[in-house]
N, C-alpha and C positions, 0 to 999 in steps of 0.2 A: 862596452856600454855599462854605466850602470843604474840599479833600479831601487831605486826607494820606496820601498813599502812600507808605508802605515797602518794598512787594513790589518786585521788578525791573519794570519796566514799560516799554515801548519809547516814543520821545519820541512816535511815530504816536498811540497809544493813550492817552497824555496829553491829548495833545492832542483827541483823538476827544470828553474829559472835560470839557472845559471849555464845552461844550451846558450841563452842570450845575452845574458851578460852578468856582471857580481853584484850582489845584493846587499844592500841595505834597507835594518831593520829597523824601523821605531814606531813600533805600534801604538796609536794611539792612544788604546786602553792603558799601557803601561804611563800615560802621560794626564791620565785622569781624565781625559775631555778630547774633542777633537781638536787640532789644531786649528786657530786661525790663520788670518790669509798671512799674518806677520809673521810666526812661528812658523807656515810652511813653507814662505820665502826664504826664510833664514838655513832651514831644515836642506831647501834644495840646494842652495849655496854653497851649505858646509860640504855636502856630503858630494858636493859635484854631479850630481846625479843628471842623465841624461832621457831617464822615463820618469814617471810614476803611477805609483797603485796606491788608490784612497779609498775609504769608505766613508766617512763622514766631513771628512777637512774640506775646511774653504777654498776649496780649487776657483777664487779670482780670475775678472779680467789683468788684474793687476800682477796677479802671481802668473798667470801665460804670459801677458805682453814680458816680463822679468825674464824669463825662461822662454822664449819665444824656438828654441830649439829642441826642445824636448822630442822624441821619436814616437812617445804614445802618453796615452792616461788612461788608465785601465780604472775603473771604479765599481767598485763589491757594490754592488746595490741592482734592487730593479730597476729603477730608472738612474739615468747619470746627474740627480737631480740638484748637486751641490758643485758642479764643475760649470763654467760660462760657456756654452760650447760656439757658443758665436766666436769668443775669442780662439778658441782654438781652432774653429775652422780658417780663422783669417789668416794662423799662422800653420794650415796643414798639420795640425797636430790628429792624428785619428785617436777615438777615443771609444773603450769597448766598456760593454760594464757585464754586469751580470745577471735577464731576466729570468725568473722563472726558479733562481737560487731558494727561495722560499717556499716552492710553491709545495711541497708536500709538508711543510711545518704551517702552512695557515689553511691545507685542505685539512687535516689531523685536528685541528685544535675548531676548525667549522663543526665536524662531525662531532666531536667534543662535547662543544661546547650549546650546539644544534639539538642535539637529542638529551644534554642535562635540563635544559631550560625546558622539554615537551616532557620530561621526565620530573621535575620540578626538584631536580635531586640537593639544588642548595636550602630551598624551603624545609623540605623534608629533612633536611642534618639538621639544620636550626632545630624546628622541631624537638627531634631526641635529642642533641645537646642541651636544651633546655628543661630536658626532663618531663615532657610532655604526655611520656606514653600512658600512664596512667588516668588519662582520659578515657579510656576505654580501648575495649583488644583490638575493634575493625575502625577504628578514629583514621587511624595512619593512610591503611588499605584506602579508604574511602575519600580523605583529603587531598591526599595525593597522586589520587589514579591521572597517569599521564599517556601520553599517544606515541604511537609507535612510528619511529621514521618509513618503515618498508609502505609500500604502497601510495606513497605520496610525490604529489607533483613538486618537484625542484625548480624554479625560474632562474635563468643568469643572466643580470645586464650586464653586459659584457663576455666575452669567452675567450679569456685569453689563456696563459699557464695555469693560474691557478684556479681557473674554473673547470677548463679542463680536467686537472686533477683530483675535483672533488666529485664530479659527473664521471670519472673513472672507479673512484673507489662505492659510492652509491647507487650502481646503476644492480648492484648484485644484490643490493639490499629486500626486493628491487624497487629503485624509484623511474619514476618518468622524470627525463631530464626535458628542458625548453628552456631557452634561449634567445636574447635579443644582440645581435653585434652584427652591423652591416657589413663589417669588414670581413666575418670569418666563415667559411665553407663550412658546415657538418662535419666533422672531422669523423665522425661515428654515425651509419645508419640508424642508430636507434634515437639521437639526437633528436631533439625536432628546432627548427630555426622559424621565429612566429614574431608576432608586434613588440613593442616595445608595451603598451597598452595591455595587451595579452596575457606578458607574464606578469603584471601585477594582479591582473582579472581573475586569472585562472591558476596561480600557483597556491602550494600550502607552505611555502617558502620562496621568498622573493632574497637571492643573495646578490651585494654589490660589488662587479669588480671591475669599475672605471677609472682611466686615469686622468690627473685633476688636466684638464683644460679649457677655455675659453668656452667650449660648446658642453664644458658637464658641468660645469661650476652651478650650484644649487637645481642641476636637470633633476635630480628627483625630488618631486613638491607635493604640495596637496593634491594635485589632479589626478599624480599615478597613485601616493600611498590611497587616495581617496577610495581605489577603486580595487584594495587589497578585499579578502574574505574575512569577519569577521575572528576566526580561528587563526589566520595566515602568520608566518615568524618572517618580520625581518631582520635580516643581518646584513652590516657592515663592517667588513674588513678590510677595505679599500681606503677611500681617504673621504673624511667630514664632511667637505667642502664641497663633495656635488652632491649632497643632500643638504634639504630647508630646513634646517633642524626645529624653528618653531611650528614649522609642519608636522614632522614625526614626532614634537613633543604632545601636538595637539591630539595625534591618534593614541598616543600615549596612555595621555592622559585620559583622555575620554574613551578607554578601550573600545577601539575602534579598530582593535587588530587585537592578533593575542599573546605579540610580545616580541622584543629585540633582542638580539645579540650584537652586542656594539665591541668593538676593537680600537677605534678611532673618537678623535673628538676634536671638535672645530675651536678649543683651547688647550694645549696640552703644558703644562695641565690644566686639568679642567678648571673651567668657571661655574659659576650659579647657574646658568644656564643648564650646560652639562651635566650636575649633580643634580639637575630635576630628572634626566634622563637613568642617570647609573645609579640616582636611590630608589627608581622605582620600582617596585614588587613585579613587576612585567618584563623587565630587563637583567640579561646577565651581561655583564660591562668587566672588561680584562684591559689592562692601562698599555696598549700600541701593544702587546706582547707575541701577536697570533704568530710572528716572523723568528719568533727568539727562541731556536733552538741553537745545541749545539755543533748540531751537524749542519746549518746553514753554513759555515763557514767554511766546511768542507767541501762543503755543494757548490762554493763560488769562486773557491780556488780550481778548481776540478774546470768549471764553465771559463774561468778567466784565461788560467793557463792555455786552456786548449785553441784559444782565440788567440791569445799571444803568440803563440808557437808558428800557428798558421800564418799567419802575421809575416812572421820572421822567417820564414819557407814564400812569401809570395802569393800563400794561395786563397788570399781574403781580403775582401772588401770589410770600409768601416761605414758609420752612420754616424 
């Protein structure tokens, strides 16, 4: 067999690969962009390849039906969200990818980024970079007094990996963790699993971690942000699109909450829209970055591999 890898991939985890067959490299980055569907036809061609591993390339109906024999498609990502899996199911292609590769680079950068914005710590550098202090000695102390994460209520819509992982690292702080996700059991007694309605009612942070489908697409609107606490942060690191954004522009703007942490944005980049959101003084706004470290990639060879392996041993089922 062999496998064409485009995703980043450490030479360890190549290497780990070649149990199953010989490898080939060409990693996307090294090609400035991902591949299209045309370039990664041609890609599979040359290289005769009988799997592949992507992270961003246009894995086509076009490029499956082309290669309609491929053994698998492994894709570094949380969701397989750049591969047609219809086509691949039509032709038995199983395809694994890799959830949950992120999740302690966007629980990191939540707490982060969660307790600068209560901390007000970007205002306050503006501040003395601009030479401020001589306003007087208690200006700073008083302008800037901010709130303390320990003690406060956490909400998750949703509870998948990476919520899980930030209700793991907060709960010592200590926070009350709650939760809305029909799908998921309490994984931890101290959890609490409660409305959807609920955690916007009662949280001092409402965080989002849905993925885009038919039934979340703009679900969160005026009616839940409506009924945040006037103090409450919300944050999204999830994806734009199943939140109303001229809804949470309007809380926004009418402080009607006490401020966001945005990751995501329903133009990227962003539009007029958007930049009414990430200029506003209430908002700390990072451009898609919460996922981008560099051990994510370590993290998804590690997750991929060991599905491959299993794989090629018998002893796994695909989705």
């Amino acid at each position: 067999m062999t496998i064409l890898i485009t995703a980043p991939y450490s030479e360890e985890g190549r290497q780990m690969l070649s149990q199953v067959g010989d490898v080939v490299y060409r990693e996307w980055k090294q090609h400035g962009r991902a591949y299209d569907a045309e370039e990664l036809n041609d890609l599979l061609d040359r290289s005769g390849a009988d799997a592949l591993i992507t992270e961003h390339d246009q894995v086509t109906a076009a490029v499956i039906h082309a290669h309609p024999r491929l053994s698998f498609i492994g894709v570094c990502r949380g969701t397989p969200s750049n591969v047609d899996l219809d086509a691949a199911r039509e032709h038995g292609i199983p395809v694994f990818h890799t959830p949950a590769r992120n999740a302690q680079a966007v629980a990191e950068m939540f707490l982060a980024n969660v307790i600068s914005l209560m901390r007000k710590t970007i205002p306050s550098r503006e501040w003395l970079t601009h030479r401020h202090w001589n306003d007087g000695a208690h200006t700073s102390y008083l302008e800037f007094k901010g709130a303390e994460l320990a003690g406060k209520t956490i909400g998750m819509v949703g509870f998948g990996a990476v919520a899980q992982r930030i209700a793991g690292m907060v709960k010592g702080f200590p926070c009350t963790i709650q939760y809305y996700d029909p799908y998921v059991a309490p994984p931890d007694a101290g959890y609490r699993r409660t409305t959807l309605e609920a955690v916007f009612a009662t949280s001092d942070v409402v965080s989002i971690h849905l993925p885009v489908t038919p039934e979340t697409m703009g679900m969160i609107d005026k009616r839940l942000i409506g009924r945040m606490q006037p103090h409450a942060i919300f944050v999204n690191t999830a994806r734009a699109s199943v939140v109303n954004r001229d809804d949470l522009i309007d809380a926004i703007e009418n402080h009607r909450i006490g401020g966001a942490v945005l990751d995501v944005f329903n133009a990227e980049p962003p539009d007029e829209k958007d930049y009414r959101l990430i200029d506003h003084p209430l908002v700390l706004a990072t451009p898609h970055t919460a996922g981008a470290t560099y051990e994510v990639e370590d993290h998804h060879v590690d997750i991929l591999n060991k599905k491959i392996l299993d794989w090629a041993h018998g002893s796994v089922s695909h989705h």
